[in-house]
N, C-alpha and C positions, 0 to 999 in steps of 0.2 A: 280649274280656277281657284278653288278653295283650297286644293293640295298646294298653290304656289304661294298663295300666300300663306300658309303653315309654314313653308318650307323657307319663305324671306321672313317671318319672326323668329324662327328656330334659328337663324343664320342674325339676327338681331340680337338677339338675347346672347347666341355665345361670342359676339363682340364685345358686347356691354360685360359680361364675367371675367372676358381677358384684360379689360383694363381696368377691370378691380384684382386681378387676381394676375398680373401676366407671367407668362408661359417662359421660362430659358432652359434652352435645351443642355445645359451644361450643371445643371443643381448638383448630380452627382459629380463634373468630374470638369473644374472650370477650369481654364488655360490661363486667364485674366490672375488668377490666385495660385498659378505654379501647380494644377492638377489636382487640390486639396478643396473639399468640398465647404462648401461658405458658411453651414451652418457651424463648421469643427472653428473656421476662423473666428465667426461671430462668437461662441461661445470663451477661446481663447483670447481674446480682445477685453471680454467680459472680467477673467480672472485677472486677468495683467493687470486694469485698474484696479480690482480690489488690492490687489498685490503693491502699486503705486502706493497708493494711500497707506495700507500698513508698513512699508516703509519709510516712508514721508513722516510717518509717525513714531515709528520705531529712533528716527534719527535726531526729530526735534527733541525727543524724551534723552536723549543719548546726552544730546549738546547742552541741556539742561542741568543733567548730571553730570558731565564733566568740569561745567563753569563752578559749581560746588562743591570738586573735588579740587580743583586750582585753588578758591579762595580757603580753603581748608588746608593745603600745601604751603600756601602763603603764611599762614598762622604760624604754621610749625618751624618755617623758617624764621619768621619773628622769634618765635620762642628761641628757637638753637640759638641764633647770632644773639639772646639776651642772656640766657644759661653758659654758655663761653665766655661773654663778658665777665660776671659773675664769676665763674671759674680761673681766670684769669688774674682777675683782683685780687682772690683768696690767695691765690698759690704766690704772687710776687708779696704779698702783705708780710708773709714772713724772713723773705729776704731783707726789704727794703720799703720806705714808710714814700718814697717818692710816686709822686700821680704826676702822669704825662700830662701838660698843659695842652690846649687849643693854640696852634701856631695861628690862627686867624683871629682869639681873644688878644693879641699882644701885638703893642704897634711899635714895640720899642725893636732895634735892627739887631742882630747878630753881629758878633764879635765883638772885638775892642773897642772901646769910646773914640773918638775922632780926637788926634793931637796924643793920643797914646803911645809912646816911643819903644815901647817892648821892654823883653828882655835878652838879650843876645851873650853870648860867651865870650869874654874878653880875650885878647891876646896874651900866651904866657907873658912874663919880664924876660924872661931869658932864650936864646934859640939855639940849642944844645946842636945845632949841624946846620948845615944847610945843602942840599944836592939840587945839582944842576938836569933840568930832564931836557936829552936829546934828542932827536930824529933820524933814522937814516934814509925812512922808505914812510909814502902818506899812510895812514891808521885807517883812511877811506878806501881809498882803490887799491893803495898797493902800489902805487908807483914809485920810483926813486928817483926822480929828477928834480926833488923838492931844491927847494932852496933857501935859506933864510930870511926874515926879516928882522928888522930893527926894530923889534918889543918881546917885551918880556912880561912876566905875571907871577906872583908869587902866592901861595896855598901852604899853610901853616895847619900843623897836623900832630894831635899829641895821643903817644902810643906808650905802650910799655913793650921797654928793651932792657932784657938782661934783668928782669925784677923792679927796674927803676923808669919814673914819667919820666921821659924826652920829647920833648918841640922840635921838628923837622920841619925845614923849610924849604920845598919844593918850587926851583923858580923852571918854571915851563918858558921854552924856546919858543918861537912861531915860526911856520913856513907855509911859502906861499908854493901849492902846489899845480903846475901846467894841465896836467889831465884833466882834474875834477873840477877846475877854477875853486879850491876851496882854502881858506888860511887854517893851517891844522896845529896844531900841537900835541904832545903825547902825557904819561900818565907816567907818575915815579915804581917803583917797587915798594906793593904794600900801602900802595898811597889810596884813599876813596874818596874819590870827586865829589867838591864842594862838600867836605864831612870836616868838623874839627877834631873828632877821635878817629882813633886810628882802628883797625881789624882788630888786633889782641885784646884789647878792653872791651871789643862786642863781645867779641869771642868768648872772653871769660866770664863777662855778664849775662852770655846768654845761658854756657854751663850753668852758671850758678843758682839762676832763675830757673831752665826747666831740667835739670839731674838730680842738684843738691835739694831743689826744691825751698829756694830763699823770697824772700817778699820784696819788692821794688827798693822799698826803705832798707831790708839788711843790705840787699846788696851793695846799692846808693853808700851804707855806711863800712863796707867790708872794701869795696874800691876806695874811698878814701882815707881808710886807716894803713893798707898796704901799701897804696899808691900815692897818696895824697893828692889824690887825682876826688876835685868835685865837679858831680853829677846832678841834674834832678830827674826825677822820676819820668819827668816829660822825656826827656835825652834817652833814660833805655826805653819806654815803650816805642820809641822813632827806632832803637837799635833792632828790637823784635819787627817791625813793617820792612827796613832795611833788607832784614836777613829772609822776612819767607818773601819777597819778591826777587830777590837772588839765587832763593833756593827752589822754588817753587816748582822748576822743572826737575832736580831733583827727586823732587818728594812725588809728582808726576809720574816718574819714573819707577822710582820703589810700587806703589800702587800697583801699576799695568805689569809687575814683575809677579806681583801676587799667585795668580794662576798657575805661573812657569812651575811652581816647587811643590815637590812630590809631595810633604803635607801641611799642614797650618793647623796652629789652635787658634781658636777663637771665643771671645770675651767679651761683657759688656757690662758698663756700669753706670750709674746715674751721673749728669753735669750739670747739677741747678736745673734749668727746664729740659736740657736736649740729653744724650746719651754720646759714653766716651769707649766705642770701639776698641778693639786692640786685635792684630793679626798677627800672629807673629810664630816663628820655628828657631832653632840655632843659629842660622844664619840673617834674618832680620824682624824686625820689631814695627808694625807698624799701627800708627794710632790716627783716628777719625774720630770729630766731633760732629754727630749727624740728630737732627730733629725726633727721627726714627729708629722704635726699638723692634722693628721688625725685621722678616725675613728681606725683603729687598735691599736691607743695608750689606748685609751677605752676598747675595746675588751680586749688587754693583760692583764688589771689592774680589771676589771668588770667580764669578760667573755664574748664568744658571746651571751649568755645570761643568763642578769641578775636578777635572781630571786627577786629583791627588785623593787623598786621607784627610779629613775634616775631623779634628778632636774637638769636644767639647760639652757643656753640660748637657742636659735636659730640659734645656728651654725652648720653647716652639718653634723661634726664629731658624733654628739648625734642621729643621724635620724637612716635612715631605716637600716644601715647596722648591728646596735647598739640595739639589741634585751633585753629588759625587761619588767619584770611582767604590769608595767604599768612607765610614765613617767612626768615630769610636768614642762613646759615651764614656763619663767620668765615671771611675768607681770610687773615688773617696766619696763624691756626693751620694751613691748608690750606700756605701758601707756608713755613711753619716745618720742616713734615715735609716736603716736598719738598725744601728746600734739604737737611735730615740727610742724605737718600738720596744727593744730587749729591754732597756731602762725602766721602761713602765711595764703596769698590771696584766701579765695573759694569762691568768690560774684561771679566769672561765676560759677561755679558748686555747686546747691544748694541742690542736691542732697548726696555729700560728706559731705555739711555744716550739714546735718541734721544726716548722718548716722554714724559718729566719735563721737560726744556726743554723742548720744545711747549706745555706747561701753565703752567709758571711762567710762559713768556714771553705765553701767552693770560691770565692771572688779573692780571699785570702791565700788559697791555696797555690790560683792562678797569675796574682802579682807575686808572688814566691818565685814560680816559674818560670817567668819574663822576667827577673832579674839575676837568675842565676843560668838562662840562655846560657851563654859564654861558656860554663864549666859543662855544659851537658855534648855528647855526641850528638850527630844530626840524628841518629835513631833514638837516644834515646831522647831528645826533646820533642821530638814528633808521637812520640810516642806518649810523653804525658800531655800532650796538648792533645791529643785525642781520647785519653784518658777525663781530661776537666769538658770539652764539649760532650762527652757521652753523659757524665752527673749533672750536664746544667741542659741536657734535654728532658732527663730523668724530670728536672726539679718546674721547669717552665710549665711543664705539662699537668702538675700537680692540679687535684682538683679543688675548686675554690674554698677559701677560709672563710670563717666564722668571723673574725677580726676584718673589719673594713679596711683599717688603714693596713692593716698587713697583706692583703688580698690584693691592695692595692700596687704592694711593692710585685706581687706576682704576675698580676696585670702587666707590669712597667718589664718584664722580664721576656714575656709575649711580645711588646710592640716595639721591643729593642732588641728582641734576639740575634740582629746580625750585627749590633754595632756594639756590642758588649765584651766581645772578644777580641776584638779584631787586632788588639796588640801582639796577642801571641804567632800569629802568622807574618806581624810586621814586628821586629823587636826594636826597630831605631825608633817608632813613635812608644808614647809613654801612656800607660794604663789611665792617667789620670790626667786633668786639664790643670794642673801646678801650673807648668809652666805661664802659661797668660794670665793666671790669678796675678801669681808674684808681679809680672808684667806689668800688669795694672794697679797693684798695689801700691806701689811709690807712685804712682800719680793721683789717688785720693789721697794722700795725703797732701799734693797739690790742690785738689779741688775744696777741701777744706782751709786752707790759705786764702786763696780769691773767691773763692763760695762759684767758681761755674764763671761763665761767659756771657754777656750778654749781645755782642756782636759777630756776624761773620768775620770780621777780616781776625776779631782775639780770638774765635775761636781756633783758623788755618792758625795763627802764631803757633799757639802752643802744642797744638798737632803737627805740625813739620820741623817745631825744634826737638820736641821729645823722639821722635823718629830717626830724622839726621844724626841724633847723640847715642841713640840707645842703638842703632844698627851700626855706626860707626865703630862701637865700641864690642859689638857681637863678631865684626872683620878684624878686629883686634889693630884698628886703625886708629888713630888720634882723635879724638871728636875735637878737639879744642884746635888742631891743626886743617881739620876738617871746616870746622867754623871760619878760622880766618880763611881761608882760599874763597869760602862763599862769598863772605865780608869784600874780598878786593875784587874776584873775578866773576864769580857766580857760578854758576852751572856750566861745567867744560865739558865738554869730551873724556877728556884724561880721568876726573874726578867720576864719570861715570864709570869708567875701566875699574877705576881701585874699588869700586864695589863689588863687581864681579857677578857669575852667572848662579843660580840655583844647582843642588847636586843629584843624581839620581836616588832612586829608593830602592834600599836592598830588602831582599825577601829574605824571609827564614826558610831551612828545608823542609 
C-alpha cells in the first residue's frame, strides 16, 4: 500500500516537471524547422535583429548624409551659374557696351510702329528688255498638256550685263494644268523669284565680302560706284541668307566628303566667343564656325577615325582622342621653339647647348630631303630617310637635360615620335602645317573687320561662303560663276559633278 502510493506521487511529480519543463522529441533534429535544430534558429533570429537595426541605422545616418551632400551640390550650382554669368559679362564688355534687356520689363511690341509704310525699292525709270517666260510642259508633274490662260504677271529684276546695270522685265505666262489641277507658270533665265537684284550682283557681293574681305559699307559703296547700282546694308546681309540656304546642301556635301581624301591639314583659330576651323588639302578648303576648341570638332568633321594622314600642330584637340591611319606634326612650330631656346642663355646647361642643334640640324636636314625627293633615286632616297630616322632615335633617347624647357622639347620628341616624320614616307603631304595657317590667315583678317559672330545663321554665312569660293577656286572653277548658279538654281546635281571626287595617296619607295 505504501509502495503504491510512492509510486502514484513519483508518477505526480513527473507530470507536474513535464509541464514546466515539456519534453519534444525532435530538439536535436525538428522537421517543423527543415531538420535544423531550434536552439541554432533561435540564436539566428537573434543576430538578424541585431543586424536589422544596424542597418536601419546605418541607412538613416546614410539618408542624412546624402540630403547634405545635395544641398551642398546645390550651392555649387548656385555659385557656377553666378561665376559664368560674371564671366560672360567680362568677356562681351570688351566687344560691345550692349546689356540684354528683360523681354518681360518691356511692354512696348516689336517691330515697326503701327501706320509705318516701310521702305521698299523703287522701280528703275527705264526697262532696258523685257522677256517673255514660256511653258511647254507643268514645272509640277511634268505633264505637257498644259494650256494657256488669259493672265499674265510681270517681275522686274536688275542685274549686271556686260559691266553695265540693266532692268529686265520678265512677264510670266499662266497655264492651267489637267493633271495636277494646278495654274503654273515658269522662271526666266537667271531670273530669282520675287528678288529685285539679279544673281551677278550677289555673286559679286558675296566675293567681295568673304575673298576680298570688304565691309558691308565698301562693298555697298564699290557696287555703286561700278555699277551705279544702290544698295543698303540690309539688301546684302538678305543676299548672304539667300545664298547659304541655296548653297547649304552644297557646303553639306563638301563636309561628308571630308573623310573620302587621303589627307587633310587642320587648323584653328579664335572668332570673338566661338572658334573658326579650317580643313582643308589641294583640292578643297573647308571652314566651320563651332562653340568648340576641342577634339570632337575633329571627330565630327574627320571621323573618329580617320582613314587618311592628319597634318597639323601640337595642340591636344589632334592627339589621342583623334584616331587616324597615320599623322604628321608641324616642324616649323617644332624648329620655332628650338630656335627661342638657342636665342637665350644655356652656358650653365651645356648639355642642352649640344642637344638642340643636333635636332634642328636633323629636322633641317630631313625637310631638305623631302623636298628634294624628285632628284633622288628610290635607293637612294630610301636610303637617306633611314639614314635621318636612325639620328632621330639616336637623339629621342637621349638622356634627360638639365634645362627644363629644352628637356621638354625632348620630351615632345618621345610622345611624337611617329608623327614627326611621317612626311618622308608620304612626300605629297608637306612637313609642315603652312598650308592651313595661310588658309586661315585671310580670314582673321576678316574676323578683325566684324569682330566674330554673334549668331548661328552669320555664323553658317560666312563659313559656306568662304568654302564654296575658296574650293571653287582650288578646282580651278569660277567661284563668281559658281555663286551665280547658287543665286538662280541652288544646289544641282550637275554643280555637284564639277566638284569632283578626292585622289589617291601615293607612297614613296
Amino acid at each position: 500500500m505504501w509502495e503504491c502510493s510512492v509510486g502514484w506521487q513519483q508518477a505526480q511529480n513527473s507530470n507536474h516537471s513535464r509541464a514546466r519543463n515539456p519534453y519534444c522529441p525532435f530538439q536535436k533534429f525538428c522537421i517543423f524547422l527543415h531538420g535544423e535544430e531550434p536552439e541554432s534558429v533561435l540564436a539566428e533570429r537573434e543576430y538578424l535583429r541585431d543586424r536589422v537595426d544596424t542597418l536601419e541605422f546605418a541607412m538613416d545616418f546614410s539618408n542624412h548624409q546624402l540630403k547634405k551632400l545635395q544641398e551642398h551640390v546645390k550651392e555649387l550650382e548656385d555659385e557656377k551659374d553666378h561665376l559664368q554669368k560674371e564671366l560672360s559679362d567680362a568677356l562681351r564688355d570688351p566687344f560691345t557696351k550692349y546689356k540684354k534687356k528683360d523681354p518681360a520689363a518691356s511692354t512696348a511690341k516689336r517691330g515697326a510702329p503701327i501706320g509705318h509704310q516701310g521702305h521698299f525699292r523703287s522701280n528703275p525709270d527705264v526697262i532696258d528688255k523685257t522677256l517673255d517666260v514660256y511653258l511647254d510642259r507643268c514645272p509640277i508633274c511634268g505633264g505637257e498638256s498644259i494650256s494657256p490662260c488669259n493672265h499674265t504677271t510681270e517681275h522686274i529684276q536688275e542685274d549686271f550685263e556686260d559691266g553695265k546695270l540693266t532692268a529686265t522685265c520678265f512677264v510670266h505666262c499662266y497655264y492651267w494644268c489637267p493633271d495636277c489641277k494646278h495654274v503654273v507658270h515658269g522662271w526666266g533665265e537667271n531670273e530669282i523669284p520675287n528678288a529685285f537684284i539679279g544673281p551677278d550682283v550677289r555673286a559679286k557681293a558675296s566675293f567681295m565680302r568673304h575673298e576680298i574681305k570688304s565691309s558691308y559699307n565698301d562693298t555697298r559703296r564699290t557696287l555703286e560706284c561700278f555699277g551705279n547700282l544702290k544698295l543698303s546694308n540690309a539688301a546684302l546681309v538678305g543676299f548672304d541668307k539667300h545664298m547659304t540656304r541655296q548653297g547649304k546642301p552644297l557646303y553639306d556635301a563638301l563636309k561628308q566628303s571630308l573623310p573620302e581624301y587621303s589627307f587633310m591639314y587642320a587648323d584653328e583659330t579664335g572668332w570673338k566667343r566661338d572658334w573658326l576651323w579650317v580643313f582643308t588639302n589641294p583640292f578643297i578648303t573647308f571652314f566651320d564656325i563651332d562653340e568648340s576648341r576641342g577634339s570632337q570638332v575633329v571627330i565630327d568633321h574627320l571621323g573618329a577615325y580617320y582613314n587618311g594622314i592628319l597634318i597639323s600642330d601640337f595642340y591636344g584637340a589632334y592627339r589621342d582622342k583623334v584616331g587616324a591611319f597615320a599623322k604628321q606634326k608641324c616642324m616649323v612650330h617644332l624648329l620655332r621653339d628650338i630656335k627661342k631656346l638657342l636665342e637665350g642663355d644655356l652656358k650653365k646647361h651645356p648639355d642642352a647647348e649640344r642637344f638642340l642643334p643636333l635636332v634642328k640640324e636633323l629636322i633641317q636636314d630631313a625637310i631638305f630631303l623631302h623636298s628634294q625627293h624628285s632628284t633622288f633615286t628610290s635607293d637612294e632616297y630610301r636610303s637617306g630617310r633611314k639614314d635621318i630616322l636612325k639620328r632621330f632615335r639616336k637623339l629621342y633617347r637621349h638622356a634627360p637635360l638639365s634645362h627644363h624647357e629644352s628637356d621638354n622639347i625632348r620630351k615632345r620628341l618621345i610622345t611624337f615620335q611617329n608623327e614627326l616624320f611621317t612626311f618622308l614616307k608620304y612626300p605629297a603631304i608637306e612637313p609642315t602645317n603652312n598650308i592651313s595657317e595661310r588658309a586661315i590667315r585671310n580670314s582673321v583678317r576678316f574676323r578683325k573687320l566684324i569682330f566674330g559672330n554673334m549668331t548661328a545663321s552669320g555664323k553658317l554665312n560666312i563659313a559656306l561662303a568662304m568654302t564654296i569660293i575658296r574650293t571653287a577656286m582650288q578646282r580651278t572653277l569660277n567661284p563668281i560663276e559658281i555663286l551665280r548658279n547658287i543665286a538662280v538654281k541652288g544646289t544641282t546635281p550637275e554643280l555637284l559633278k564639277r566638284f569632283g571626287l578626292p585622289t589617291t595617296m601615293p607612297q614613296a619607295p
